[in-house]
Residue frames as a rotation matrix with the C-alpha (Angstrom) as fourth column:
UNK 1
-0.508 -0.560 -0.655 -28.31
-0.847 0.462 0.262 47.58
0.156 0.688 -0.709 8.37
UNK 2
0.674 0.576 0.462 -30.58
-0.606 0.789 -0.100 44.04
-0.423 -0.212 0.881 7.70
UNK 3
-0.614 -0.749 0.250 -28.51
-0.735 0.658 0.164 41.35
-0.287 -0.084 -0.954 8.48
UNK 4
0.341 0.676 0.654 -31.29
-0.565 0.703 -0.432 39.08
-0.751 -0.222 0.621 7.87
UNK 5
-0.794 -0.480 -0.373 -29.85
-0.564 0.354 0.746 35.96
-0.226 0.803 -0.552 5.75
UNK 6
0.526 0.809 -0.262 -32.46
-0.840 0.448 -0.305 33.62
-0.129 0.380 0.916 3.53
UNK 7
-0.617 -0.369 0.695 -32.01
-0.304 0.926 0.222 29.80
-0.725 -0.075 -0.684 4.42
UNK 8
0.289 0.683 -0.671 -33.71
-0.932 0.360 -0.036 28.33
0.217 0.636 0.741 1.19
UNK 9
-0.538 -0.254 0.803 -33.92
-0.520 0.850 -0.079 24.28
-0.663 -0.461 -0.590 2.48
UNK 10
-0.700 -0.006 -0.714 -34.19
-0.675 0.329 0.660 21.72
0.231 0.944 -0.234 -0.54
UNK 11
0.313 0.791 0.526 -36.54
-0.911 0.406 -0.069 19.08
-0.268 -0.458 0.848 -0.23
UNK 12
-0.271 -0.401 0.875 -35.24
-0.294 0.900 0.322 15.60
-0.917 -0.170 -0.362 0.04
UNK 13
0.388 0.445 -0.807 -35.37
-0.900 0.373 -0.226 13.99
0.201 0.814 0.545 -3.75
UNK 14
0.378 0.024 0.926 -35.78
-0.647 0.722 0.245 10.13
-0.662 -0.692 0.288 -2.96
UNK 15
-0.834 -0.386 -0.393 -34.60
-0.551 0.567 0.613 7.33
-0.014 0.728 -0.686 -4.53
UNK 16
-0.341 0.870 -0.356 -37.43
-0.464 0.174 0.869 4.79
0.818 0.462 0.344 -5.22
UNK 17
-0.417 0.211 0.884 -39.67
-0.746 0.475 -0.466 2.86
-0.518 -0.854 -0.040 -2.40
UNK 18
-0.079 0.845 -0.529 -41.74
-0.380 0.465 0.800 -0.02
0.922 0.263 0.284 -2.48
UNK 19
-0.807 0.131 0.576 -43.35
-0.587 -0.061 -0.808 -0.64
-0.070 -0.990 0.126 0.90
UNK 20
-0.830 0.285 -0.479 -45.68
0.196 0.954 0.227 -3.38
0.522 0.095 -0.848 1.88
UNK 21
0.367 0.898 0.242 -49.68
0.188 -0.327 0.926 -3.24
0.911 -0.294 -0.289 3.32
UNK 22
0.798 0.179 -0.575 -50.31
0.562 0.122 0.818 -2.23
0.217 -0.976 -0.003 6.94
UNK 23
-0.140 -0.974 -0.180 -47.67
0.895 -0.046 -0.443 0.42
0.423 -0.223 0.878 7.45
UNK 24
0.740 0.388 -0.550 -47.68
0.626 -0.696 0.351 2.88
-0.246 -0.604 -0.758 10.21
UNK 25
-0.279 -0.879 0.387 -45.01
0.816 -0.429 -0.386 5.85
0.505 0.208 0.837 9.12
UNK 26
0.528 -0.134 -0.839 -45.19
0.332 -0.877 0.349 9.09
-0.782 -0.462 -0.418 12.01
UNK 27
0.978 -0.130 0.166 -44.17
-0.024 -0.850 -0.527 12.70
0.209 0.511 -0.834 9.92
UNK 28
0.727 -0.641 0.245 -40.45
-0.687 -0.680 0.256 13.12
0.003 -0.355 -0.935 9.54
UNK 29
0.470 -0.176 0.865 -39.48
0.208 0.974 0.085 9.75
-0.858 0.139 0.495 8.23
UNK 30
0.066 -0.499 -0.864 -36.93
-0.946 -0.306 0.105 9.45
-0.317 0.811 -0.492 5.04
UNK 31
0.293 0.347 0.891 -37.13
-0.169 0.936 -0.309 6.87
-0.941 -0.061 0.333 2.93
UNK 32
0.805 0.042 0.592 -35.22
0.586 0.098 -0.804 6.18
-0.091 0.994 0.054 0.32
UNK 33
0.574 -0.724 -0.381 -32.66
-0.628 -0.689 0.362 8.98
-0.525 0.031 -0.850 1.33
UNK 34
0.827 -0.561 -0.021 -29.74
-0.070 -0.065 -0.995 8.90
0.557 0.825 -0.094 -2.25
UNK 35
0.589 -0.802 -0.098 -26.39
0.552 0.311 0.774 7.58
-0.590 -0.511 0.625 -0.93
UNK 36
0.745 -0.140 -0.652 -23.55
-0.511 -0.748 -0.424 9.47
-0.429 0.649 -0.629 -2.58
UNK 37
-0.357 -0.585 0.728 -21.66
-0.183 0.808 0.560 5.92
-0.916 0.067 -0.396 -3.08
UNK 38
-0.296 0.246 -0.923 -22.32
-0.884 0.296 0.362 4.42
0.363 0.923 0.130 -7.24
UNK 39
-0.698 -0.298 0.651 -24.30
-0.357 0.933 0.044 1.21
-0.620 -0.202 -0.758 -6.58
UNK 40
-0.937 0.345 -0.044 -26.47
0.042 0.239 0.970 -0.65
0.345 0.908 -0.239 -8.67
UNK 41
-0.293 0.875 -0.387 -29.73
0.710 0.470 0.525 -1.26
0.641 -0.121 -0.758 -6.74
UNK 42
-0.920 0.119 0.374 -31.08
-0.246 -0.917 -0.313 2.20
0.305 -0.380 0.873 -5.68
UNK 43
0.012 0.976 0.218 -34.58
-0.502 -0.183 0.845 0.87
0.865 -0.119 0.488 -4.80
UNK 44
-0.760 -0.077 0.645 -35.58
-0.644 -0.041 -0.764 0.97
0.085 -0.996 -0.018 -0.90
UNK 45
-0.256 0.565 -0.784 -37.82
0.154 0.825 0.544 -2.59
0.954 0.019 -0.298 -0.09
UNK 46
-0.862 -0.135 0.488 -39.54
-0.506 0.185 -0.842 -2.95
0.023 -0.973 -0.228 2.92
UNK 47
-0.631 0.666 -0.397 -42.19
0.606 0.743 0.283 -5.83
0.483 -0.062 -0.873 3.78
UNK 48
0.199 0.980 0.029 -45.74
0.438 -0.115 0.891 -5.49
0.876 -0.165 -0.452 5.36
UNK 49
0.674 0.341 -0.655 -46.46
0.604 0.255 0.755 -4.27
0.425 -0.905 -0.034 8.95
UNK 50
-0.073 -0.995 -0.068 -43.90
0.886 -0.033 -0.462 -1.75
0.458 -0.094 0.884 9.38
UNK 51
0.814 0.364 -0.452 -43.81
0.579 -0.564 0.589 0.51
-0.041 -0.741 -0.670 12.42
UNK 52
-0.090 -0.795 0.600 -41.31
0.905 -0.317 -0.284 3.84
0.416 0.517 0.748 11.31
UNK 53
0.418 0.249 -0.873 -41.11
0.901 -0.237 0.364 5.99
-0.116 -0.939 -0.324 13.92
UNK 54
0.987 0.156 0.022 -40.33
0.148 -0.871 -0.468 9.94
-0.054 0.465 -0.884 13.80
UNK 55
0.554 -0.814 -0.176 -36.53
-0.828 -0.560 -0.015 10.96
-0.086 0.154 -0.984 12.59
UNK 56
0.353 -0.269 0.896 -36.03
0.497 0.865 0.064 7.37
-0.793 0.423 0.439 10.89
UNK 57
0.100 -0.490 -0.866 -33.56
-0.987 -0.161 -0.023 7.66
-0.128 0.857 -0.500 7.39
UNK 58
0.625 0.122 0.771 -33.71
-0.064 0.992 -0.105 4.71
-0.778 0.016 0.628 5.39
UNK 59
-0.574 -0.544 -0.612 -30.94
-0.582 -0.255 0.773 4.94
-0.576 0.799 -0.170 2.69
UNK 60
0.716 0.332 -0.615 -32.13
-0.698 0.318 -0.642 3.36
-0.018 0.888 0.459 -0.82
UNK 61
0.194 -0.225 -0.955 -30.76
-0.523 0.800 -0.295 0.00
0.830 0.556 0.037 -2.13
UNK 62
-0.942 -0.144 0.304 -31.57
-0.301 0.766 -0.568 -1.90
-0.152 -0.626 -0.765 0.95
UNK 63
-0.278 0.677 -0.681 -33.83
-0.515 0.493 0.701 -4.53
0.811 0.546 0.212 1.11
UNK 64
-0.981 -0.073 0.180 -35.78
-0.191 0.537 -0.822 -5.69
-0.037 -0.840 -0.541 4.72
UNK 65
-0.931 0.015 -0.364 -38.36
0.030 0.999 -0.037 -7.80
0.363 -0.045 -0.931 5.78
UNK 66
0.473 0.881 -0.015 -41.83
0.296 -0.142 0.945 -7.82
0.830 -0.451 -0.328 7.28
UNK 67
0.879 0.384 -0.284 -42.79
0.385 -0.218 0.897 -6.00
0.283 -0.897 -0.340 10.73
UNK 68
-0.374 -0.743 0.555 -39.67
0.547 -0.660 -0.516 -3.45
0.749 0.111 0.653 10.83
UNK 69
0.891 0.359 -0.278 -40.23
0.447 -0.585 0.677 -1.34
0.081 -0.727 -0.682 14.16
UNK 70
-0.324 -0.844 0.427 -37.89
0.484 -0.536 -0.692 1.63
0.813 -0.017 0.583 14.33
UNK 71
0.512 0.361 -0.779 -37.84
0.764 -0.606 0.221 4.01
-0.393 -0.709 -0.586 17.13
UNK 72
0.914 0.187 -0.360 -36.86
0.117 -0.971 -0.208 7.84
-0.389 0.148 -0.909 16.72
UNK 73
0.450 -0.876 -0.174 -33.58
-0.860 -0.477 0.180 9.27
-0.241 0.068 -0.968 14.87
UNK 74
0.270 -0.410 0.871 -32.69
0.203 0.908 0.365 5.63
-0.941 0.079 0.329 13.37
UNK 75
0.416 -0.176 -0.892 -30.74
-0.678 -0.714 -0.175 5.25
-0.606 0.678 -0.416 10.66
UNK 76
0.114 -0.132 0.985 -30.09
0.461 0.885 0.065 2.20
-0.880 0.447 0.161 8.12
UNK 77
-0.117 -0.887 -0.447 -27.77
-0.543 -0.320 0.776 2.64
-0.831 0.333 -0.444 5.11
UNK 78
0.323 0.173 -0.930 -27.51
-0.908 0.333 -0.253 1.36
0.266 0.927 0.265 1.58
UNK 79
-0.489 -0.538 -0.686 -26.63
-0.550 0.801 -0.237 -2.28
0.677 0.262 -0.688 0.52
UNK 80
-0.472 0.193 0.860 -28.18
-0.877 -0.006 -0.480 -3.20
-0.088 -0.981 0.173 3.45
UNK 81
-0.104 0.760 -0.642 -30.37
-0.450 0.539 0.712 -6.77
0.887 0.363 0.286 3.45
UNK 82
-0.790 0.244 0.563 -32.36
-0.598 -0.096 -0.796 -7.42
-0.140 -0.965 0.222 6.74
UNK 83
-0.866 0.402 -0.298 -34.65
0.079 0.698 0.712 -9.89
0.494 0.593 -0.636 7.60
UNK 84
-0.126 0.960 0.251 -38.03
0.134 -0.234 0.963 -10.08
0.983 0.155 -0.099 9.60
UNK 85
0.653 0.629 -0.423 -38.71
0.275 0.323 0.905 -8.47
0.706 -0.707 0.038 12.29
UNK 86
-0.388 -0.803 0.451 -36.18
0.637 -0.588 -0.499 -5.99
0.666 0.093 0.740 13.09
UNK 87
0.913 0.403 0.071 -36.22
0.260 -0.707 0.658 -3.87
0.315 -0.582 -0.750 16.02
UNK 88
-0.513 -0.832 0.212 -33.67
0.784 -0.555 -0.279 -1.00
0.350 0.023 0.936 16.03
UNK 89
0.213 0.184 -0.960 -34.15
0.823 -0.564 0.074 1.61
-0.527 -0.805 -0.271 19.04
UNK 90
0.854 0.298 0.426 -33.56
0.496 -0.714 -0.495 4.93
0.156 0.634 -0.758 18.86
UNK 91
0.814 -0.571 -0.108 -30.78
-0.574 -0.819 0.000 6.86
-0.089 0.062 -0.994 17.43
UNK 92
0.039 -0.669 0.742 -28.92
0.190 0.734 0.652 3.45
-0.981 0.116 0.156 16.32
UNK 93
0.377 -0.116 -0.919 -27.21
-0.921 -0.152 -0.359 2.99
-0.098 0.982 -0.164 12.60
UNK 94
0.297 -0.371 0.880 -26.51
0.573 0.806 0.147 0.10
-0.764 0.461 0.452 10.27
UNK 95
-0.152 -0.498 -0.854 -23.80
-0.728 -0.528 0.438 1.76
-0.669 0.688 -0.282 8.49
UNK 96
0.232 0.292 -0.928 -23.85
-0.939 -0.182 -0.292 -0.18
-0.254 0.939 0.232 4.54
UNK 97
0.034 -0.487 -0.873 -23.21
-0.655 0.649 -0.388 -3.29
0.755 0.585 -0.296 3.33
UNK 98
-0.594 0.185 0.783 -24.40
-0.756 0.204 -0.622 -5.11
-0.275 -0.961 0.019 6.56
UNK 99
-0.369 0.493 -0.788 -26.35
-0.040 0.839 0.543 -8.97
0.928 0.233 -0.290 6.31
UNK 100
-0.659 0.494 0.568 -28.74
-0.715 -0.646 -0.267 -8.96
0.235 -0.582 0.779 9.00
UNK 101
-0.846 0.379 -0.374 -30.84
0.228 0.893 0.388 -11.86
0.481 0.243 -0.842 9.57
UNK 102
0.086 0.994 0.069 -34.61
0.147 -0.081 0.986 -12.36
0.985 -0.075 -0.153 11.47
UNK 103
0.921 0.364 -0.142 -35.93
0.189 -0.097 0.977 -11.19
0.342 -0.926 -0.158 15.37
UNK 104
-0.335 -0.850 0.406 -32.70
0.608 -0.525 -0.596 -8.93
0.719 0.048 0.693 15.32
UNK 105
0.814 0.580 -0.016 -32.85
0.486 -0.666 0.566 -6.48
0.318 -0.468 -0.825 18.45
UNK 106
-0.057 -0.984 -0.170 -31.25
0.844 0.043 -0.535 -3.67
0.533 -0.174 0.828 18.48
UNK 107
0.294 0.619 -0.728 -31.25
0.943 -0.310 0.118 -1.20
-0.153 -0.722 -0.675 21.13
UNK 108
0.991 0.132 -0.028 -30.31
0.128 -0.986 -0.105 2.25
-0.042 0.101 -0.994 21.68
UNK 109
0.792 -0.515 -0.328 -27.19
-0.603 -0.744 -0.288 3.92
-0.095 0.426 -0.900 20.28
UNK 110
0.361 -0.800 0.479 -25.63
0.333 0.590 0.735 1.11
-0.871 -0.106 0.480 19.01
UNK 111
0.373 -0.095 -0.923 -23.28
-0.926 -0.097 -0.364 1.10
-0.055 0.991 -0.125 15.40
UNK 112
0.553 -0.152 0.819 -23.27
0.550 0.805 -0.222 -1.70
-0.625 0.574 0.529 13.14
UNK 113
-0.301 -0.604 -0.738 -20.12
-0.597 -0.484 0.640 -0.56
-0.743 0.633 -0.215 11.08
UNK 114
0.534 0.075 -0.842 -20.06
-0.813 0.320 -0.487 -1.35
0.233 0.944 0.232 7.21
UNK 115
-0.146 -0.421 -0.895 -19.77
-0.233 0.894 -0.383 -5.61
0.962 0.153 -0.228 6.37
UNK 116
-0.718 -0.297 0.630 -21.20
-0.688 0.161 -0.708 -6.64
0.109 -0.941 -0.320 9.49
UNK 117
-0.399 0.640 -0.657 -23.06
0.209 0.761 0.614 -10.13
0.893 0.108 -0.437 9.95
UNK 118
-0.682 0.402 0.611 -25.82
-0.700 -0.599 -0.388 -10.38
0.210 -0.692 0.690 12.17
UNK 119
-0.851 0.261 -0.455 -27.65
-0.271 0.525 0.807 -13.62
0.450 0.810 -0.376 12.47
UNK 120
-0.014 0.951 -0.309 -31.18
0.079 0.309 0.948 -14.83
0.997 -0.011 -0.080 13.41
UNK 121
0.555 0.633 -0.540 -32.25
0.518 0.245 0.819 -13.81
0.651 -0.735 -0.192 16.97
UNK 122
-0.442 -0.848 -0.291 -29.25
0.804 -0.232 -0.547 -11.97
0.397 -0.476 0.785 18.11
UNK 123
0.823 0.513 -0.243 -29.55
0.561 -0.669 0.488 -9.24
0.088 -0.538 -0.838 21.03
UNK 124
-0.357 -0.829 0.430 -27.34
0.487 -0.558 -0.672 -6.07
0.797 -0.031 0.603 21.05
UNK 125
0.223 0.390 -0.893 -27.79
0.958 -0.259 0.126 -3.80
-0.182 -0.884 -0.431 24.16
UNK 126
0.880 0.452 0.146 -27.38
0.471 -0.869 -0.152 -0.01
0.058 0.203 -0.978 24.03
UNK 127
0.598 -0.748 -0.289 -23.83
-0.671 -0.664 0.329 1.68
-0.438 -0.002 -0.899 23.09
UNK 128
0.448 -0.180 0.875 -22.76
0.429 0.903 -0.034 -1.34
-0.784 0.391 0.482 21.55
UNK 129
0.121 -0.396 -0.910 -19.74
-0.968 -0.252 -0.019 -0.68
-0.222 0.883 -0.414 18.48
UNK 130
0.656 -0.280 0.701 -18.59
0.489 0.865 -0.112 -2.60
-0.575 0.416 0.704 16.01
UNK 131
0.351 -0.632 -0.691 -15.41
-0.307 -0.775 0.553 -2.19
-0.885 0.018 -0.466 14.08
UNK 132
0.924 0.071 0.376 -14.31
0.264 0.594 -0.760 -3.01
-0.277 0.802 0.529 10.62
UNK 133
0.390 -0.919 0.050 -10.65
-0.634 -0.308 -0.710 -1.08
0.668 0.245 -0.703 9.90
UNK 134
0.615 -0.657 -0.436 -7.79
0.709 0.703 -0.058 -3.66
0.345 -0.274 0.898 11.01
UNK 135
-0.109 -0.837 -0.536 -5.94
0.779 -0.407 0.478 -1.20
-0.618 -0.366 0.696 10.34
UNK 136
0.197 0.867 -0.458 -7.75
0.387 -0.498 -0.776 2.25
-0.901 -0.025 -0.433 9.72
UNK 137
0.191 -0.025 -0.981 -8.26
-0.498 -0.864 -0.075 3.82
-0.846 0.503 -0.178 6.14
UNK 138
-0.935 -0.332 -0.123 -6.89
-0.307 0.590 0.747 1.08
-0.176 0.736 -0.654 4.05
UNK 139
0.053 0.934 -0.353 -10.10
-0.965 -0.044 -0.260 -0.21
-0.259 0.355 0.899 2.17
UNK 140
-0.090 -0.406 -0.910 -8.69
-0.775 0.602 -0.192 -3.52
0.626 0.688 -0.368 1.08
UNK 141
-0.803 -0.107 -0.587 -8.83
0.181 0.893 -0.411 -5.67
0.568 -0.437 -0.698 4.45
UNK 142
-0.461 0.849 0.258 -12.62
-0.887 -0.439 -0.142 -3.66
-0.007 -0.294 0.956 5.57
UNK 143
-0.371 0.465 -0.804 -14.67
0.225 0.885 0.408 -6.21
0.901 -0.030 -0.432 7.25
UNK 144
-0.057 0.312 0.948 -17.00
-0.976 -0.217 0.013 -6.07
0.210 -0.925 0.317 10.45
UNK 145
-0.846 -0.332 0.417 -17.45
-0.509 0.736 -0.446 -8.54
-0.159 -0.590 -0.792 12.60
UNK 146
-0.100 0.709 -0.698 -20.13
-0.193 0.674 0.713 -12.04
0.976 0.206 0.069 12.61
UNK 147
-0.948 0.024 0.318 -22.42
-0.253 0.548 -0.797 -12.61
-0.193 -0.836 -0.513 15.21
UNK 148
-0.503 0.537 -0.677 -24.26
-0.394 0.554 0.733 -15.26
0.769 0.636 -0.067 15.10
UNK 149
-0.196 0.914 -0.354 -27.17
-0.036 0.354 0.934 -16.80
0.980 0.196 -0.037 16.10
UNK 150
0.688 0.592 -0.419 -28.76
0.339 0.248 0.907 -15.93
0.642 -0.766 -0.030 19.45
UNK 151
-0.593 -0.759 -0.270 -25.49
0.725 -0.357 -0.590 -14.16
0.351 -0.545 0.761 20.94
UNK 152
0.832 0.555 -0.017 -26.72
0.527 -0.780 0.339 -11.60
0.175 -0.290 -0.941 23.20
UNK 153
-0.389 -0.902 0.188 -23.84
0.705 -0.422 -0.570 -8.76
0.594 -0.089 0.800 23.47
UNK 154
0.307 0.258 -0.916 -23.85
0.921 -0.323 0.218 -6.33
-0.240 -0.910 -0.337 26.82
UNK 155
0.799 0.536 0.273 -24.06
0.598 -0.753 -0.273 -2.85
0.059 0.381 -0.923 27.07
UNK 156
0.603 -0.637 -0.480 -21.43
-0.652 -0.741 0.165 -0.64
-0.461 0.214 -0.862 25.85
UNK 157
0.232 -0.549 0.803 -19.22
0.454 0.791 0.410 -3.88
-0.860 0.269 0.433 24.32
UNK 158
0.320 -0.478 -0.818 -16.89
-0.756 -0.649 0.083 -2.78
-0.570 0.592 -0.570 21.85
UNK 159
0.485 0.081 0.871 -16.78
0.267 0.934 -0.236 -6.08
-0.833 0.347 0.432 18.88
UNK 160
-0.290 -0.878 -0.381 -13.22
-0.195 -0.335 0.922 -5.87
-0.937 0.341 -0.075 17.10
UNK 161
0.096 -0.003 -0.995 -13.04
-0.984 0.150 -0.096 -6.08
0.150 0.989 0.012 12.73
UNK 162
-0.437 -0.274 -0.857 -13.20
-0.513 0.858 -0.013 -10.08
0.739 0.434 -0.515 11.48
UNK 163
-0.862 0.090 0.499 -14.30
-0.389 0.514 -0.765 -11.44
-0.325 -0.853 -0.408 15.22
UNK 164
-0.375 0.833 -0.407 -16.72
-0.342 0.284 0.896 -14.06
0.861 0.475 0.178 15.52
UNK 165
-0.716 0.221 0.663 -19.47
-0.698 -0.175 -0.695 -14.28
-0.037 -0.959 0.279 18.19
UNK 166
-0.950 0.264 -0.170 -20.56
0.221 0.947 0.234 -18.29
0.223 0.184 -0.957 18.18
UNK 167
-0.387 0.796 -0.466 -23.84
0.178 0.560 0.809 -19.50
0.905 0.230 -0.358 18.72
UNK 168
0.761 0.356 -0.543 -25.94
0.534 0.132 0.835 -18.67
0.369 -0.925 -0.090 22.27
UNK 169
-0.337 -0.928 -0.160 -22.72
0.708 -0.137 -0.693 -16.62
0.621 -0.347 0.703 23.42
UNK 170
0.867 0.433 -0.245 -22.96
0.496 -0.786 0.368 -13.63
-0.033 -0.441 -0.897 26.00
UNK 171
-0.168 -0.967 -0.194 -20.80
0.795 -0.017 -0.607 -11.21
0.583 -0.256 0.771 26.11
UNK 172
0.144 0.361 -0.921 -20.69
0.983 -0.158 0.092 -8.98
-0.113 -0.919 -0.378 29.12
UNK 173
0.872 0.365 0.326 -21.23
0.466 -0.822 -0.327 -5.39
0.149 0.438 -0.887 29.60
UNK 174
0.715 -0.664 -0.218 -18.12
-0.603 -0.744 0.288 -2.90
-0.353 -0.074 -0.933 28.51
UNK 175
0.668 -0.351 0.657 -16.20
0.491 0.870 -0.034 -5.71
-0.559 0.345 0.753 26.93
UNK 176
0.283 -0.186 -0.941 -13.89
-0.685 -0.726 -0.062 -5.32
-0.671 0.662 -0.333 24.64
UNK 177
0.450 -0.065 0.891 -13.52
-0.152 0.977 0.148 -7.87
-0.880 -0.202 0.430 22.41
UNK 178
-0.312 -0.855 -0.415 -10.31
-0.803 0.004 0.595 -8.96
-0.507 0.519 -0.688 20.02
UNK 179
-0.840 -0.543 0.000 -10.78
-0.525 0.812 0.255 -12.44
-0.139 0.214 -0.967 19.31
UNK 180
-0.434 0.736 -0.520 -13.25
-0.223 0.471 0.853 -15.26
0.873 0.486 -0.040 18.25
UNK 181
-0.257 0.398 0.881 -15.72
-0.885 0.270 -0.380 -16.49
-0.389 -0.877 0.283 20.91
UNK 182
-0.939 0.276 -0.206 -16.57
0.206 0.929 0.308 -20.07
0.277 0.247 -0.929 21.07
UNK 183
-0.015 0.996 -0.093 -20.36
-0.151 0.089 0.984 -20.81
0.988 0.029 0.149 20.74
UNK 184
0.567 0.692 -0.447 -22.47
0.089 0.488 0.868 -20.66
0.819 -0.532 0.215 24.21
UNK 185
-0.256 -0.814 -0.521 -19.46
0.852 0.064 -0.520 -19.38
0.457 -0.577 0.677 26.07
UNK 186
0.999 -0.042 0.001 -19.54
-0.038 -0.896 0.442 -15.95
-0.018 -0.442 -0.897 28.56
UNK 187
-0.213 -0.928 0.307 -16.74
0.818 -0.341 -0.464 -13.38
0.535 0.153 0.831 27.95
UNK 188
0.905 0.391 -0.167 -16.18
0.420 -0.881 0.216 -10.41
-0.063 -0.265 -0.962 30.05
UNK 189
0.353 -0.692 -0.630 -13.22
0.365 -0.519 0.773 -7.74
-0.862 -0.503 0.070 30.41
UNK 190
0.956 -0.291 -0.046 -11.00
-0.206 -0.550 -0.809 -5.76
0.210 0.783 -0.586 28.09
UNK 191
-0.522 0.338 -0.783 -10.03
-0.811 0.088 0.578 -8.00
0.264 0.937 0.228 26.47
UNK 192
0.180 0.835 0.521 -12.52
-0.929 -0.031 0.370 -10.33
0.325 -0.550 0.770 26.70
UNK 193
-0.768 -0.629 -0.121 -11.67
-0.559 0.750 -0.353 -13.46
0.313 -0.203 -0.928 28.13
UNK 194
0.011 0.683 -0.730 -13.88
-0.109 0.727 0.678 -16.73
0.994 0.072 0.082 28.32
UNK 195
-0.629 -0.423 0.652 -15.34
-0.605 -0.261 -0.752 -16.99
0.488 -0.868 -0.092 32.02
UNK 196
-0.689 0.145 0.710 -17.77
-0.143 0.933 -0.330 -19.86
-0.710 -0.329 -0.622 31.64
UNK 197
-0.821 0.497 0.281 -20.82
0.535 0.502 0.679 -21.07
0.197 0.708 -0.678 30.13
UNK 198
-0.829 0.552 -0.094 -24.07
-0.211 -0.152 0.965 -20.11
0.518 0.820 0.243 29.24
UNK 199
-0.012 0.161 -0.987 -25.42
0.369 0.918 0.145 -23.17
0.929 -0.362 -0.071 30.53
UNK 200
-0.291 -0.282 -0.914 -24.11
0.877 0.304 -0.372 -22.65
0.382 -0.910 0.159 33.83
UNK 201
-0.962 -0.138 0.237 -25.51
-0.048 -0.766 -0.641 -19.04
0.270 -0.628 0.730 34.93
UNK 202
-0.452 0.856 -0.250 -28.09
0.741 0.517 0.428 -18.60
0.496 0.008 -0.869 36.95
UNK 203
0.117 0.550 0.827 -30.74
0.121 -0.834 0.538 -16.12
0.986 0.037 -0.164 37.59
UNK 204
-0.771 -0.586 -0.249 -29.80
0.458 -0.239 -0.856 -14.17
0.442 -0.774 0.453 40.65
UNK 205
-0.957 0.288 0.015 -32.92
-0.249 -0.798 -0.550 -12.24
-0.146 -0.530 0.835 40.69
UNK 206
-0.674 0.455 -0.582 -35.81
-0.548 0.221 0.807 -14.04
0.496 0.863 0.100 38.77
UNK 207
0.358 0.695 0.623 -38.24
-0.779 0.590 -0.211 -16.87
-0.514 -0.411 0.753 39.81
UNK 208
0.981 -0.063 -0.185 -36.18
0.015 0.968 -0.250 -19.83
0.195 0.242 0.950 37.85
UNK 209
0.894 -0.448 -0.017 -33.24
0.269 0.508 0.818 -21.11
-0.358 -0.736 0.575 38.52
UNK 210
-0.214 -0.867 0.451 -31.07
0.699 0.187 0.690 -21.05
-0.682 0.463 0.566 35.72
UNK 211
-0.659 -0.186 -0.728 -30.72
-0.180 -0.902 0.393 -17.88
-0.730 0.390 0.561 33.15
UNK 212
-0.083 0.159 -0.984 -31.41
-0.985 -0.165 0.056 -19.77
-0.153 0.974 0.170 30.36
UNK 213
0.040 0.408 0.912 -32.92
-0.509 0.794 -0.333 -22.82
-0.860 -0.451 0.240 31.13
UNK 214
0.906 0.420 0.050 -34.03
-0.249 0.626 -0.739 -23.58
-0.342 0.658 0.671 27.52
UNK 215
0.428 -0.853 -0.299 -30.12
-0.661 -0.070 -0.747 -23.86
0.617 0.517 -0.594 26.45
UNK 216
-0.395 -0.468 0.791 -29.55
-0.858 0.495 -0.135 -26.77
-0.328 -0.732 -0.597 29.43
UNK 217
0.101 0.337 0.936 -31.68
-0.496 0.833 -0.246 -28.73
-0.863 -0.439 0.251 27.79
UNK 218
0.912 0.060 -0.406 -30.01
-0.410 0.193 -0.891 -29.14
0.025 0.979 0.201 24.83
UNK 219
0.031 -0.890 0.456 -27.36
-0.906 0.168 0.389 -30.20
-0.423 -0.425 -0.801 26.49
């Protein structure tokens, strides 16, 4: 008796691209991958200089910036709009509908849930969530969280629906965090709770003095 079964494996039908000069793309790259959501803008943008590393999925209708560096098994979602200079490790996702801003790093296996802000310069560390369901399944109060500018967030930190993460903030690794951070503050624990400044930490292991020197002198 031939059990043998025939796998017959479709070939990926894309949604448009338009891609900018100077791009490096490695074999095994999607681009353009059809959401199965109705939106209006189905065409996949990406600026110049873009480094797209093997088992990347780029959903159509997103729109990012010059010098894009992915690393393996990333994944970035419709609606999306990202600015320059993205770096998203490997085997991270920006789930849809996500505002992104410039010299974004993200590392390895974080999720950016759907409606999450991201602004200019921000650091995520590796295992990093974000959440957007207040209260799961309802569609009506869906929102991720804002962090803004220059926040650096610690590895494994869990960043509740609606929460804002000020200006310069840290939050420490494994957090969980409920509530708003003030700008330039440090939060650690679960939940996270404000345990000083910015300003005030200083490099235990380095050659300078202070963590973050260039943030004292704006003082």
């Amino acid at each position: 008796m031939n059990n043998f079964r025939q796998t017959i494996v479709s070939p990926v039908v894309t949604d448009p691209v338009e891609i900018g000069p100077d791009a490096v793309i490695d074999e095994n790259v999607v681009l353009g991958y059809p959401t199965g959501r109705a939106i209006e803008e189905r065409l996949l943008r990406i600026g110049a200089r873009a480094r797209i590393r093997f088992g990347t999925v780029i959903y159509g209708g997103t729109t990012i910036g010059d010098d894009l560096q992915t690393g393996h098994g990333a994944v970035i979602r419709e609606e999306n709009t990202i600015g320059d200079g993205l770096m998203i490790w490997s085997h991270s996702v920006i789930d849809y509908g996500c505002r992104i801003g410039s010299n974004v790093r993200i590392h390895t296996k974080v999720y950016l849930a759907q409606l999450t802000t991201v602004e200019d310069g921000v650091f995520i560390a590796p295992g990093v969530t974000t959440a957007n369901d207040p209260h799961p399944i309802c569609t009506e109060c869906l929102l991720g969280p804002t962090i803004c500018a220059r926040a650096k967030i610690g590895a494994g930190s869990t960043i509740l629906p609606r929460v804002r993460i000020g200006e310069d903030a840290l939050v420490g690794a494994g957090s969980v965090v409920t509530k708003d951070v003030p700008p330039k503050t440090v939060v650690v624990g679960n939940p996270a709770r404000v345990v000083g400044m910015v300003t005030n930490l200083k490099c235990r292991w380095g050659r300078q003095g202070w963590a973050y020197p260039d943030l004292r002198e704006e003082r």
